[in-house]
KEKOLLO-926983 format. One record per atom (N, C-alpha, C, O): residue number from 1; atom name; x, y, z. Coordinates in steps of 0.1 Angstrom, whole numbers, plus 2048, in hexadecimal, padded with zeros to 3 digits. Atoms other than C-alpha are relative to their C-alpha. Layout:
seq / atom / x / y / z
NUM / CA / X / Y / Z
...
This chain:
seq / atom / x / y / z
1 / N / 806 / 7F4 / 806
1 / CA / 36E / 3E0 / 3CA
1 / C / 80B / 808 / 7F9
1 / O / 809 / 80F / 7EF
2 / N / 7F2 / 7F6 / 809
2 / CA / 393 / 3F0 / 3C0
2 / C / 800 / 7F9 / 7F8
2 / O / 802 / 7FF / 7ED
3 / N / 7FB / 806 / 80E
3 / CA / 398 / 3D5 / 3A9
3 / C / 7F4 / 806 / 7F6
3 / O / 7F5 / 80F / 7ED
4 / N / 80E / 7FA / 807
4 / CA / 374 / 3DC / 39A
4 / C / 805 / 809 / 7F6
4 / O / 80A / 806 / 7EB
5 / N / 7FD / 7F2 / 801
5 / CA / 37A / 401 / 395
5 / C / 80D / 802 / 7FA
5 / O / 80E / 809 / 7EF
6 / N / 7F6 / 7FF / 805
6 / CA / 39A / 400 / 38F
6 / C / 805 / 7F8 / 7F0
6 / O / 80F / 7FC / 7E9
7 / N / 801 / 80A / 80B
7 / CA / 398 / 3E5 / 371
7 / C / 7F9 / 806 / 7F5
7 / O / 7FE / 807 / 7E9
8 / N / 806 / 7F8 / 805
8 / CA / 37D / 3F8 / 364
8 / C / 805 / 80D / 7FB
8 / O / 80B / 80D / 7F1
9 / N / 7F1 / 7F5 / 802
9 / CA / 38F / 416 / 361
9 / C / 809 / 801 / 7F7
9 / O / 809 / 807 / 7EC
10 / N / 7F3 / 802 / 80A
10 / CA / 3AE / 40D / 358
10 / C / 7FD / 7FB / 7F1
10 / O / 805 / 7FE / 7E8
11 / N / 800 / 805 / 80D
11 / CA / 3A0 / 3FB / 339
11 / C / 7FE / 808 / 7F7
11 / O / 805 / 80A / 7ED
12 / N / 800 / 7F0 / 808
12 / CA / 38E / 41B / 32D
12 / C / 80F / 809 / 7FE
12 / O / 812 / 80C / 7F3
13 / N / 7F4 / 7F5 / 803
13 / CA / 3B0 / 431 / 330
13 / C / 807 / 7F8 / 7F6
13 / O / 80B / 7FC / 7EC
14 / N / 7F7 / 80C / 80C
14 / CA / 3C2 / 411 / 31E
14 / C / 7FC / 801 / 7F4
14 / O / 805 / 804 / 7EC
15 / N / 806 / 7FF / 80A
15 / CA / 3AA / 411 / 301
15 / C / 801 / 80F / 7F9
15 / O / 804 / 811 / 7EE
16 / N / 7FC / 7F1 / 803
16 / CA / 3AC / 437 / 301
16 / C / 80D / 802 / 7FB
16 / O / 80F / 808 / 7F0
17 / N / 7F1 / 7F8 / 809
17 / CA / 3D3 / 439 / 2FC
17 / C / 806 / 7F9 / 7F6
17 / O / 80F / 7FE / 7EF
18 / N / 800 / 807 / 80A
18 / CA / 3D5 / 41D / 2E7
18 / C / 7F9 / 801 / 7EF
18 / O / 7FE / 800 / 7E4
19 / N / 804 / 7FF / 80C
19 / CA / 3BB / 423 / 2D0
19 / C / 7F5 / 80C / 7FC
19 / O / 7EC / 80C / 7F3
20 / N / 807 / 7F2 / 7F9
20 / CA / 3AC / 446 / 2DA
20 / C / 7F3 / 7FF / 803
20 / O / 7ED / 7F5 / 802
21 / N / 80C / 7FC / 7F9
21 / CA / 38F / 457 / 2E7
21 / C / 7F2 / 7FE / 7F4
21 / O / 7F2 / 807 / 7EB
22 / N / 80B / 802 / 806
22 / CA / 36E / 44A / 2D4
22 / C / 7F5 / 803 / 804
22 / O / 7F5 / 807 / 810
23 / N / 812 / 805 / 7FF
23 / CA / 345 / 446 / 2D3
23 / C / 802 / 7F4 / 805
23 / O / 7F9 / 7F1 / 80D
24 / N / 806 / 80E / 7FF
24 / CA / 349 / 423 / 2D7
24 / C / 80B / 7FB / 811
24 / O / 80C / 7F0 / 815
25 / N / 7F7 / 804 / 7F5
25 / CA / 363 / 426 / 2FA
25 / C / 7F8 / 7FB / 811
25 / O / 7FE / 7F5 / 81B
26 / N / 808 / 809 / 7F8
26 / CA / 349 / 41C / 311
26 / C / 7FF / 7F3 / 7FE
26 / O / 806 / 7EB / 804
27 / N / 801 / 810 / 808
27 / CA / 33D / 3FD / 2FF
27 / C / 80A / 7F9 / 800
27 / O / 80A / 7EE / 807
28 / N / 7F0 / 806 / 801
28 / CA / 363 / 3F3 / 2F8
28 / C / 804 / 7FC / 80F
28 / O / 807 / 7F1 / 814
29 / N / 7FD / 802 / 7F1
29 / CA / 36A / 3F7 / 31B
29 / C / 7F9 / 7F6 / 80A
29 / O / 7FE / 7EE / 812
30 / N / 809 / 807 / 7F3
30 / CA / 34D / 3E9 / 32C
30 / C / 802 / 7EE / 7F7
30 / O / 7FF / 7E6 / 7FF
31 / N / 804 / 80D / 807
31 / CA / 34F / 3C5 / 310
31 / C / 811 / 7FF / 803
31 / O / 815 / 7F4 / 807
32 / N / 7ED / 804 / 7FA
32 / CA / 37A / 3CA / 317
32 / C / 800 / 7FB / 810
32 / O / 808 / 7F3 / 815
33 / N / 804 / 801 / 7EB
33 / CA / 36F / 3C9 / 340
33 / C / 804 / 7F7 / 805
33 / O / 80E / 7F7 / 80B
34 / N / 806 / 80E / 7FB
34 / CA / 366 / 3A7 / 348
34 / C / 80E / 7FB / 802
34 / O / 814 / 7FB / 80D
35 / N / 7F0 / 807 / 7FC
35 / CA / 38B / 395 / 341
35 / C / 806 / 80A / 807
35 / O / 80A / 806 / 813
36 / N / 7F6 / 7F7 / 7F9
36 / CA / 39D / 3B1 / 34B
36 / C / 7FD / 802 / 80E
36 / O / 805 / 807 / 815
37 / N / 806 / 800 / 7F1
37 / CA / 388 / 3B0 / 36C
37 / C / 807 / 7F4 / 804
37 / O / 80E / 7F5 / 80E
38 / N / 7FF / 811 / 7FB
38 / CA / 38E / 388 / 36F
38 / C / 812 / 802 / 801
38 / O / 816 / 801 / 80C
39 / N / 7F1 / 800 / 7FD
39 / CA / 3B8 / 38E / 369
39 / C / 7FF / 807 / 80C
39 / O / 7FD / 800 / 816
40 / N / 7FF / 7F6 / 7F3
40 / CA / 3BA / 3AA / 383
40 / C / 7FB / 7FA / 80A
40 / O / 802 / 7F8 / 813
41 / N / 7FD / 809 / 7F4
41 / CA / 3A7 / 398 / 399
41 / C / 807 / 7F9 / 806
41 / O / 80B / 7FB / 811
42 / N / 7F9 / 810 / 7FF
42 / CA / 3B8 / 377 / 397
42 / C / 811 / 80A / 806
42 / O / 818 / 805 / 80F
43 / N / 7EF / 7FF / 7FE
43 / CA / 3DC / 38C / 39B
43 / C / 802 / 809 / 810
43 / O / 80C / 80B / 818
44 / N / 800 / 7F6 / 7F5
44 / CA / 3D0 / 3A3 / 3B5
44 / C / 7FE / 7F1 / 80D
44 / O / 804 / 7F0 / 817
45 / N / 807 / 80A / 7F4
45 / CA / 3C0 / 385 / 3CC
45 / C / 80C / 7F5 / 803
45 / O / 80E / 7F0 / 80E
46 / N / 7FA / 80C / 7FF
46 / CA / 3DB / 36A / 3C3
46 / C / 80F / 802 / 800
46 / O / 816 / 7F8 / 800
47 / N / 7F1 / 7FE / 806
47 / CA / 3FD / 37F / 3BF
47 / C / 7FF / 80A / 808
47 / O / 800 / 808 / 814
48 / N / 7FF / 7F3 / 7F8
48 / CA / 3FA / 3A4 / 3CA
48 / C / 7FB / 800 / 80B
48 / O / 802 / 802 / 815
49 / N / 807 / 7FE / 7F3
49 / CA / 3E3 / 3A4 / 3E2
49 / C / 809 / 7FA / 80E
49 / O / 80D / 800 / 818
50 / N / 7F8 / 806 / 7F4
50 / CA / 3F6 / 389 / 3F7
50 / C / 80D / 806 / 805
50 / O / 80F / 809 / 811
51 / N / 7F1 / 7FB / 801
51 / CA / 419 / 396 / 3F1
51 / C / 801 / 80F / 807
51 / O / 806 / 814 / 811
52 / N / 803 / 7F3 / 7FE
52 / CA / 40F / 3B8 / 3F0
52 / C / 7FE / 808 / 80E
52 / O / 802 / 812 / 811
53 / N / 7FF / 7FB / 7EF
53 / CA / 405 / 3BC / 414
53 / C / 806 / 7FF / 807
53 / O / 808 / 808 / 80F
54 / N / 7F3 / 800 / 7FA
54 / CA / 420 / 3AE / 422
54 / C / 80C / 80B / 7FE
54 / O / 811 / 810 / 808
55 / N / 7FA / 7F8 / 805
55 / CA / 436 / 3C4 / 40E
55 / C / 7FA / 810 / 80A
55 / O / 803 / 816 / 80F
56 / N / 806 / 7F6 / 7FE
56 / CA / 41C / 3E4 / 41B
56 / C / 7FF / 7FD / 811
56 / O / 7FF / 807 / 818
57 / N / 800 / 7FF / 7EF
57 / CA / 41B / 3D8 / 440
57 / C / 80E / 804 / 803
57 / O / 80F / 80D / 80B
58 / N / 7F3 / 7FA / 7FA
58 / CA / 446 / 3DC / 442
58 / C / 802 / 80C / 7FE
58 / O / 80A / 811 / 806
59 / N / 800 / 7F3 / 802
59 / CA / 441 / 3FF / 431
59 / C / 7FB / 806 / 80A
59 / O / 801 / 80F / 80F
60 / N / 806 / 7F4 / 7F8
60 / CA / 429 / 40D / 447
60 / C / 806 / 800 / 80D
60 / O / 806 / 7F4 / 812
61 / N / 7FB / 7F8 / 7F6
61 / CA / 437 / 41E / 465
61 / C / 7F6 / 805 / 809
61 / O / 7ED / 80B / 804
62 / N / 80B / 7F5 / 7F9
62 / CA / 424 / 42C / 486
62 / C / 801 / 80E / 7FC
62 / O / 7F6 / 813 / 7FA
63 / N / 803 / 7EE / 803
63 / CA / 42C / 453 / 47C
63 / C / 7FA / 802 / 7F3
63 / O / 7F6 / 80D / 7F0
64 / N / 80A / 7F9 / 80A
64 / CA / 41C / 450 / 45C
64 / C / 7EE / 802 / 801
64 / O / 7E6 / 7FE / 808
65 / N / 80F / 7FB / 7FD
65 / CA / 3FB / 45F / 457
65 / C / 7F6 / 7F3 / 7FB
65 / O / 7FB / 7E8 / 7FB
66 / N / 80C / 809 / 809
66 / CA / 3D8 / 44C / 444
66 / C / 800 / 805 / 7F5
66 / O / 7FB / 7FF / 7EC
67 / N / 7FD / 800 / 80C
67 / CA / 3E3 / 45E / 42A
67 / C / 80F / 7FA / 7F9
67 / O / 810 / 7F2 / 7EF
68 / N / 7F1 / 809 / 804
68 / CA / 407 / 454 / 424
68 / C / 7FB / 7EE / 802
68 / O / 7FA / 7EB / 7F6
69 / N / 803 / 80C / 7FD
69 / CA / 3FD / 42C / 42E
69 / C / 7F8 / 7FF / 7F5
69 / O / 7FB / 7F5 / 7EE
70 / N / 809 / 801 / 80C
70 / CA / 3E3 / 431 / 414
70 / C / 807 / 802 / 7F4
70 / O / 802 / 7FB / 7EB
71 / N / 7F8 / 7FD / 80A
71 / CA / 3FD / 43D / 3F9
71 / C / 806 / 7F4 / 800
71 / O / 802 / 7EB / 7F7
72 / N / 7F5 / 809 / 7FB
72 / CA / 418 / 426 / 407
72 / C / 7F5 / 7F7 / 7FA
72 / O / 7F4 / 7FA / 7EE
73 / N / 80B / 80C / 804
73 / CA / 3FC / 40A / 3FF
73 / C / 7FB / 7FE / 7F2
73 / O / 7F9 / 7F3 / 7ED
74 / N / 803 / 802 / 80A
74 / CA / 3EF / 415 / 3E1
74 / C / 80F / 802 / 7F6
74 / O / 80E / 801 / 7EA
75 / N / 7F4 / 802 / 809
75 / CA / 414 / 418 / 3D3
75 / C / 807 / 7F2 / 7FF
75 / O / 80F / 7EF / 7F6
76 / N / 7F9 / 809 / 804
76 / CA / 41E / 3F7 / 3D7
76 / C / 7F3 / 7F4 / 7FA
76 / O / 7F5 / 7EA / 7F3
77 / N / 80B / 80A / 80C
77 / CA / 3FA / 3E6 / 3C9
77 / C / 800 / 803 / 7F4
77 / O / 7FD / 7FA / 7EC
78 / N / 7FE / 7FC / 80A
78 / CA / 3FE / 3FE / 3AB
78 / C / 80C / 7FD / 7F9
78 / O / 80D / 7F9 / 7ED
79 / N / 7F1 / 805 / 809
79 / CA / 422 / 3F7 / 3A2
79 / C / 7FE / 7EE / 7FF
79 / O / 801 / 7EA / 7F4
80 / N / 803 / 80F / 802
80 / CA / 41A / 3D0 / 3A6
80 / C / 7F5 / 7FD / 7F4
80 / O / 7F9 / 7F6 / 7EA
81 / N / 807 / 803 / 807
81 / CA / 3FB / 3D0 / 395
81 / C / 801 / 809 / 7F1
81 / O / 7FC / 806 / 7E6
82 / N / 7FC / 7F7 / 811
82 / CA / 406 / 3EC / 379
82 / C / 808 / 7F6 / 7F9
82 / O / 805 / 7F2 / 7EF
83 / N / 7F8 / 80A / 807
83 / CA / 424 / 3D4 / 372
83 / C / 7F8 / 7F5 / 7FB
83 / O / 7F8 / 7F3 / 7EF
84 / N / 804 / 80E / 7FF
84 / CA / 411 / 3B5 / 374
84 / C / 7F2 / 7FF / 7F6
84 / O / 7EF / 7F5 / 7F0
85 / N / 80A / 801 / 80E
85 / CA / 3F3 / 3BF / 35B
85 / C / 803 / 806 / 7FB
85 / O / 7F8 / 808 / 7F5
86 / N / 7F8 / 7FD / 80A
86 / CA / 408 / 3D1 / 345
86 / C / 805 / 7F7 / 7F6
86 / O / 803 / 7F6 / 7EA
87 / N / 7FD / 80C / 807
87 / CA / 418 / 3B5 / 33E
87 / C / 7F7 / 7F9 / 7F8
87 / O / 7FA / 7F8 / 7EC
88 / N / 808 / 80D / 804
88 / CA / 3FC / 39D / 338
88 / C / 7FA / 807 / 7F1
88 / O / 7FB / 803 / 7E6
89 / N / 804 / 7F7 / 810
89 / CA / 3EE / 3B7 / 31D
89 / C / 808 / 801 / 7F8
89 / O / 805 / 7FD / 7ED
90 / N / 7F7 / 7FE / 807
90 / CA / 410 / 3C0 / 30F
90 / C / 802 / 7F2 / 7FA
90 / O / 805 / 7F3 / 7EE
91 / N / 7FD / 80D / 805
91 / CA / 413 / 397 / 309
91 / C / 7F4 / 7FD / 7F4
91 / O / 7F6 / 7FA / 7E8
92 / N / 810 / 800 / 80B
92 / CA / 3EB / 396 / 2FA
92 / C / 804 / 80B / 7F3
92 / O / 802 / 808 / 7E7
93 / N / 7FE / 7F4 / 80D
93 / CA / 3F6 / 3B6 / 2E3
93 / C / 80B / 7FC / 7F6
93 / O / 809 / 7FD / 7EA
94 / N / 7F7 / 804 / 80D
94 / CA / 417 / 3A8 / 2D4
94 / C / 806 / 7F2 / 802
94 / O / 80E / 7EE / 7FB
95 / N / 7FB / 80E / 7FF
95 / CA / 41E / 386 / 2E1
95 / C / 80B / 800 / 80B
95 / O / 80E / 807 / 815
96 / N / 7F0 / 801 / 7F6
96 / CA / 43E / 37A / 2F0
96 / C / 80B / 802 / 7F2
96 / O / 810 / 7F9 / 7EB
97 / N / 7FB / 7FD / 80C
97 / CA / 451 / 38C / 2D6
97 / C / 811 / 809 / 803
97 / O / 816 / 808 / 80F
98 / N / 7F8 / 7FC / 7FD
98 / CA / 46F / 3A0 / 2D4
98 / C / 7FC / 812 / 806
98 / O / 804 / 818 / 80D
99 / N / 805 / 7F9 / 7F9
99 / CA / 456 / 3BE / 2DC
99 / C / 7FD / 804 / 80B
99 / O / 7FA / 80F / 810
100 / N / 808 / 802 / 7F7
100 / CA / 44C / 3B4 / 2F6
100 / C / 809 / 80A / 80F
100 / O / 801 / 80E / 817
101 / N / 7FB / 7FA / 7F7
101 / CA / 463 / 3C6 / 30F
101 / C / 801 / 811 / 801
101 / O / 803 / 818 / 80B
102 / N / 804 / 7F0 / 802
102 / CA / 45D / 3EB / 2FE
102 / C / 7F2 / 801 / 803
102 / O / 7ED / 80C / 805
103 / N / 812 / 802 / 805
103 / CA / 439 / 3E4 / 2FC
103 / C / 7FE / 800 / 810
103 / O / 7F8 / 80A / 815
104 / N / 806 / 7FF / 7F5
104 / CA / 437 / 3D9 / 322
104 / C / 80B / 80B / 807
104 / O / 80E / 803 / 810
105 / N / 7F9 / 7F5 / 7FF
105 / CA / 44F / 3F8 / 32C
105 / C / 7F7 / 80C / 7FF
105 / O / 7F7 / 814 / 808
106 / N / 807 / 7F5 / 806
106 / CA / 439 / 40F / 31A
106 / C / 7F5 / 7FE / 809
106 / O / 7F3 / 808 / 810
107 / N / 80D / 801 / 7FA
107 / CA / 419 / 402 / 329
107 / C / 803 / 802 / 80B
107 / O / 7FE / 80D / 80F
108 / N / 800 / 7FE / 7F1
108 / CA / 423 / 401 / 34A
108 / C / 801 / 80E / 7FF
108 / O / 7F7 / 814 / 7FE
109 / N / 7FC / 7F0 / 801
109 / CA / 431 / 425 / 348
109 / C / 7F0 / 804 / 804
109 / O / 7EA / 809 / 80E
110 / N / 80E / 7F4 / 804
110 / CA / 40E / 433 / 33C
110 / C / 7F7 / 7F6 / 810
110 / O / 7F4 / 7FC / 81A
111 / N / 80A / 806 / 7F3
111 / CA / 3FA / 419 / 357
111 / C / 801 / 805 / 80D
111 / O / 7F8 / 809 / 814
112 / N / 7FF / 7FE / 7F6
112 / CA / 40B / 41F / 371
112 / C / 801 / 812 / 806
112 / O / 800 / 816 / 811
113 / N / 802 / 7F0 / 7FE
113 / CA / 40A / 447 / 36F
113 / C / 7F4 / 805 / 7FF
113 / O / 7F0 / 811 / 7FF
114 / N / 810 / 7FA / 7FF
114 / CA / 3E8 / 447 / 36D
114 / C / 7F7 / 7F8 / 80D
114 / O / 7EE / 7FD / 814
115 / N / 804 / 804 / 7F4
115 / CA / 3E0 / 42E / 387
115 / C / 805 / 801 / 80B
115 / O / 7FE / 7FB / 814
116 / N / 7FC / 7FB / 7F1
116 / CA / 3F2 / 43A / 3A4
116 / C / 7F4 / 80C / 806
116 / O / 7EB / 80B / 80F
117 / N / 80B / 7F7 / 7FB
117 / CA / 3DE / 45A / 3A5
117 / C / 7F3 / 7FC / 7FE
117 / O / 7EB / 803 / 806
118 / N / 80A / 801 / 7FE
118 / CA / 3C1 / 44C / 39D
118 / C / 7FA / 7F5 / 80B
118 / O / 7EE / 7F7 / 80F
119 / N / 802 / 807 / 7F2
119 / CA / 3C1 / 431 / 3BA
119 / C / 7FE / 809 / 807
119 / O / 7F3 / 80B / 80A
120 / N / 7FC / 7FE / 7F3
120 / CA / 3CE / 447 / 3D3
120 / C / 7F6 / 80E / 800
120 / O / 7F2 / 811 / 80B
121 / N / 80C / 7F4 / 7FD
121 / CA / 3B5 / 469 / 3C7
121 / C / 7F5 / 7FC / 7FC
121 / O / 7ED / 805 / 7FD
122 / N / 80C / 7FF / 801
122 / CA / 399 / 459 / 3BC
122 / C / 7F9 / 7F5 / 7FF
122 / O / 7ED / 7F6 / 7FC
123 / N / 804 / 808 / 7FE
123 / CA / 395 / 437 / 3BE
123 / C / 7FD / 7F7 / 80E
123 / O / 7F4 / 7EF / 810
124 / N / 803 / 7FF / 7F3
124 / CA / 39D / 435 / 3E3
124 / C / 7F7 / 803 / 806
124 / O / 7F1 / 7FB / 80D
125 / N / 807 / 7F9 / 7F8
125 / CA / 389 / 450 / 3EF
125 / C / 7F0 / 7FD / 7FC
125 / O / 7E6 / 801 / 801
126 / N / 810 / 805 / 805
126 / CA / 36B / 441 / 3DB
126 / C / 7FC / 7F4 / 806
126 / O / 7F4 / 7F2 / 80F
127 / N / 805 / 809 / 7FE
127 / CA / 36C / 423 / 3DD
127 / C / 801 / 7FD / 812
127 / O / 7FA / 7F7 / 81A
128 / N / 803 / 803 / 7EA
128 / CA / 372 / 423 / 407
128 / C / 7F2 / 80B / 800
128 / O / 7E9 / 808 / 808
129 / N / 811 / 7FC / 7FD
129 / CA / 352 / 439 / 405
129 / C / 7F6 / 7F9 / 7FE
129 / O / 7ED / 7F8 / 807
130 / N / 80A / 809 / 800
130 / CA / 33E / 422 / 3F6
130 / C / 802 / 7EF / 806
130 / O / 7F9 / 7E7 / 802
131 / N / 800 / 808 / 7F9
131 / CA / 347 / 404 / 409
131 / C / 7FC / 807 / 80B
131 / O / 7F1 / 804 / 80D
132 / N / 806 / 7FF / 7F5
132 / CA / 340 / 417 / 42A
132 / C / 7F3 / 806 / 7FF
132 / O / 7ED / 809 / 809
133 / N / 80D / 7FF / 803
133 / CA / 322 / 41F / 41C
133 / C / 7F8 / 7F3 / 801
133 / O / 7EC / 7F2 / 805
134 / N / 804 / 812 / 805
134 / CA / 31D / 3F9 / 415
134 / C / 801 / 7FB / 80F
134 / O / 7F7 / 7F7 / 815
135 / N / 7F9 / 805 / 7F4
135 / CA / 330 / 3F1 / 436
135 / C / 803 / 80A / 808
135 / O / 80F / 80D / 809
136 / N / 7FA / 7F7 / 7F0
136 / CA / 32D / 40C / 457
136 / C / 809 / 7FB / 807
136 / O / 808 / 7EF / 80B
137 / N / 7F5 / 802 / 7F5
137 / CA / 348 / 40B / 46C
137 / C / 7F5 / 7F8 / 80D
137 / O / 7EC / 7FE / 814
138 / N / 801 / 807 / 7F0
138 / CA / 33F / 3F0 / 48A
138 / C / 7F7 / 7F7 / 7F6
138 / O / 7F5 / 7ED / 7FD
139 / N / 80B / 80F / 802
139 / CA / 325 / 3D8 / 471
139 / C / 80B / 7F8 / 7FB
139 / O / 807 / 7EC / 7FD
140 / N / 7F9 / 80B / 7FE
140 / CA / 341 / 3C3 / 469
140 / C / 809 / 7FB / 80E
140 / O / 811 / 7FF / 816
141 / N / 7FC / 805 / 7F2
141 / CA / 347 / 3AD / 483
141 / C / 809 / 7F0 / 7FC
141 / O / 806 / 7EA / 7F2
142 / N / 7F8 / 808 / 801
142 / CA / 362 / 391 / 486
142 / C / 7F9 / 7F4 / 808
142 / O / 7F5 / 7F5 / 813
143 / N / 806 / 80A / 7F9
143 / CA / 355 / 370 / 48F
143 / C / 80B / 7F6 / 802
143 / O / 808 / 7EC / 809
């Protein structure tokens, strides 16, 4: 569901600072969605995700709070996945060029300062709402 949300999202603000605020930024967004859903998946399920938790289990510490662990967490899937689809766009936008290293610099920059806060204030606290809406605490059971 973060990838979802978060894919969705981010593509709108991308299209936004790229090619500004329109009529047509829904539409664009929602027909831009689809791939940019399927990368993000694929990087989050087959790269981040794995690595990523490892990396987020030696960070977290007993004295931090559910909020810090939650930060701590969403800072190292944000910096993985900001670098890591920055890239893939920055390569779609100018190739493998001699651009290519201002271009994915720049993107990351703007990605990643927009997706930290928005994981950690508002895609968190939504999306864990509507999963325990989906899923009460105690109906998943481990078989």
């Amino acid at each position: 569901m973060y990838v979802c949300f978060m894919a969705f999202v981010m593509t709108g603000y991308n299209i936004t600072v790229h090619q500004g605020f329109s009529a047509d930024l829904i539409k664009v967004t929602w027909l831009s969605f689809p791939p940019t859903f399927i990368i993000a998946f694929t990087l989050e399920y087959f790269i981040v995700g794995r690595h990523g938790m490892k990396l987020v289990l030696k960070l977290h510490k007993q004295h931090h709070t559910p909020f810090q662990k939650r930060a701590i967490t969403a800072l190292v899937f944000v910096a993985a996945m900001a670098t890591l689809m920055s890239l893939c766009f920055s390569i779609l936008s100018v190739g493998i060029s001699k651009e290519l290293p201002l271009t994915w610099a720049s993107n990351l920059a703007i990605n990643a300062l927009f997706a930290y806060p928005l994981i950690v204030f508002v895609a968190g606290p939504l999306v864990g709402f509507v999963f325990r809406k989906i899923f009460p605490e105690g109906s998943i059971v481990d078989v």
